[in-house]
C-alpha positions as protocol buffer text, in pm:
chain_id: "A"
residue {
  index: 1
  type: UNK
  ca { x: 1290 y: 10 z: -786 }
}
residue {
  index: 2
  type: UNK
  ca { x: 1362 y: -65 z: -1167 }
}
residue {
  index: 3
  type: UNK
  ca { x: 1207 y: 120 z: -1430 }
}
residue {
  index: 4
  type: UNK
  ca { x: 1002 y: -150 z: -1560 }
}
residue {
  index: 5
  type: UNK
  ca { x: 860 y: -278 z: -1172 }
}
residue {
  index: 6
  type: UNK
  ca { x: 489 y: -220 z: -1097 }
}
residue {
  index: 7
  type: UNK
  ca { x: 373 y: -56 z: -1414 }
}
residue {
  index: 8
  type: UNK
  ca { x: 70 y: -127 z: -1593 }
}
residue {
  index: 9
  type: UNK
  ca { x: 200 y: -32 z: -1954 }
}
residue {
  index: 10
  type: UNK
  ca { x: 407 y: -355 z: -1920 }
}
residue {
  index: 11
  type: UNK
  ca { x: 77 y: -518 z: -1997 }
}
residue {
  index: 12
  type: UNK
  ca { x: -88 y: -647 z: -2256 }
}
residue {
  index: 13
  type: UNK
  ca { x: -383 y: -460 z: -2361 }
}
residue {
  index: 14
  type: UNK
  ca { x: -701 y: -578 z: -2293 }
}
residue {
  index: 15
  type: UNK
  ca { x: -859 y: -486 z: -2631 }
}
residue {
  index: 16
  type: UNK
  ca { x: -576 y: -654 z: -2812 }
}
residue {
  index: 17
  type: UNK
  ca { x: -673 y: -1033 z: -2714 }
}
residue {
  index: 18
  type: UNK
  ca { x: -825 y: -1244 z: -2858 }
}
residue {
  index: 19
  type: UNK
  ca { x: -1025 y: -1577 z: -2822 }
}
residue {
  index: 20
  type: UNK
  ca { x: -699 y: -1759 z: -2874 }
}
residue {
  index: 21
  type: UNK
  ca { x: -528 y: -1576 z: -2578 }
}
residue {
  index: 22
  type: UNK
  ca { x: -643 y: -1800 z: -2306 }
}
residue {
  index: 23
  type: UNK
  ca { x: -398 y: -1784 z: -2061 }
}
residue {
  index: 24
  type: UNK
  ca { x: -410 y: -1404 z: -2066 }
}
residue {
  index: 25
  type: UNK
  ca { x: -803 y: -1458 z: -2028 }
}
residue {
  index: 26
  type: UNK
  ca { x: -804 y: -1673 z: -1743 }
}
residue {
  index: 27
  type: UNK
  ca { x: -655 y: -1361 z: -1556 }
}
residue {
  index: 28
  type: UNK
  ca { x: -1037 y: -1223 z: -1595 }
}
residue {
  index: 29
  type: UNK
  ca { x: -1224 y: -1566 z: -1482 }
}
residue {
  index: 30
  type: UNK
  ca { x: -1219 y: -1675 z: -1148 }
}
residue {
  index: 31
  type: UNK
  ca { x: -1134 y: -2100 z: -1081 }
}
residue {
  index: 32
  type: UNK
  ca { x: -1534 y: -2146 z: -1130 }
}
residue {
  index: 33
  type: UNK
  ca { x: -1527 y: -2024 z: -1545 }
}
residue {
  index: 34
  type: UNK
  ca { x: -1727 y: -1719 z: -1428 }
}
residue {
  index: 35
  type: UNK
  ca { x: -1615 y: -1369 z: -1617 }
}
residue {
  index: 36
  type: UNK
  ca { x: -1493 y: -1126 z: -1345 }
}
residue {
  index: 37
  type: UNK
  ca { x: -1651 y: -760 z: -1267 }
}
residue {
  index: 38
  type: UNK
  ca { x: -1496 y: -450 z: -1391 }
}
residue {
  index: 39
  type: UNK
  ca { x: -1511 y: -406 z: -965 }
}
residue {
  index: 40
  type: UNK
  ca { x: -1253 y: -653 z: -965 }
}
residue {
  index: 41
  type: UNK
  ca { x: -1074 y: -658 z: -1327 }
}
residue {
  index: 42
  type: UNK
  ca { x: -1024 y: -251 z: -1316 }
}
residue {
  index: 43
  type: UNK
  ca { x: -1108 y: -223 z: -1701 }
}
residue {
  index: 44
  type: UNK
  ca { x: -1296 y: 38 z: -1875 }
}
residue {
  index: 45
  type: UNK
  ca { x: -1675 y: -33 z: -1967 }
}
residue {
  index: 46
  type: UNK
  ca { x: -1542 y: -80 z: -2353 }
}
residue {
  index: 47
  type: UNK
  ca { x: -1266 y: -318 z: -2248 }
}
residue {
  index: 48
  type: UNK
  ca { x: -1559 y: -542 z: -2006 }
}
residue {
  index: 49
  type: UNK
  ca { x: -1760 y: -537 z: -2271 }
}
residue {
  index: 50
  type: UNK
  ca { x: -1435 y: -677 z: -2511 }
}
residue {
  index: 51
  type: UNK
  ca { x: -1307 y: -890 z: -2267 }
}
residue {
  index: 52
  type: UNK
  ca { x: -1673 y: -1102 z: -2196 }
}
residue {
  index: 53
  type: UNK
  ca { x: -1692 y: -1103 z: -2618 }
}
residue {
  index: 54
  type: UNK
  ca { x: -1404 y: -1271 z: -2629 }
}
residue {
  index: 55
  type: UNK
  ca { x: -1395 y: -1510 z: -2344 }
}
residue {
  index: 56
  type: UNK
  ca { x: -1721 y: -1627 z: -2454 }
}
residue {
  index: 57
  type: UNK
  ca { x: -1605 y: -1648 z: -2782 }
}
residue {
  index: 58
  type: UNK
  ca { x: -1301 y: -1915 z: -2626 }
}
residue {
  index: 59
  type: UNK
  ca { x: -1583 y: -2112 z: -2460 }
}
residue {
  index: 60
  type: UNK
  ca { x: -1749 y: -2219 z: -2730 }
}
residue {
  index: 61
  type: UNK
  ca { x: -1441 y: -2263 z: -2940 }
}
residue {
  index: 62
  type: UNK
  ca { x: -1364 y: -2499 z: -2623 }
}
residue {
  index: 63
  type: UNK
  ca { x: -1045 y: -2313 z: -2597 }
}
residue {
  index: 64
  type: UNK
  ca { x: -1141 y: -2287 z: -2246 }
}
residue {
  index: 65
  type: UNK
  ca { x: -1408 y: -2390 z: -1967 }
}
């Protein structure tokens, strides 16, 4: 196994994106446009809350659906 293979630091930050990020967003949005839960997403309570900002943000930039 590599060094780099099946480690989370590899990505991006959650807090880091923003609104212009979409294809990094559509990893938390299912095919429907809804936001996933932090059930499914794994994120902290502070990053949910960033993440949903954000995406909604996108939406009504119509950046994305």
């Amino acid at each position: 196994m590599s060094e780099n293979e099946g480690t989370e630091s590899n990505a991006k930050n959650p807090t880091d994106l923003t609104f212009r990020d979409t294809e990094e967003l559509t990893r938390f949005v299912t095919d429907t446009g809804k936001i996933l839960p932090r059930k499914y997403t794994g994120l902290t309570s502070k990053q949910q809350r960033h993440i949903s900002r954000v995406i909604k943000q996108s939406r009504s930039m119509l950046l994305m659906k």
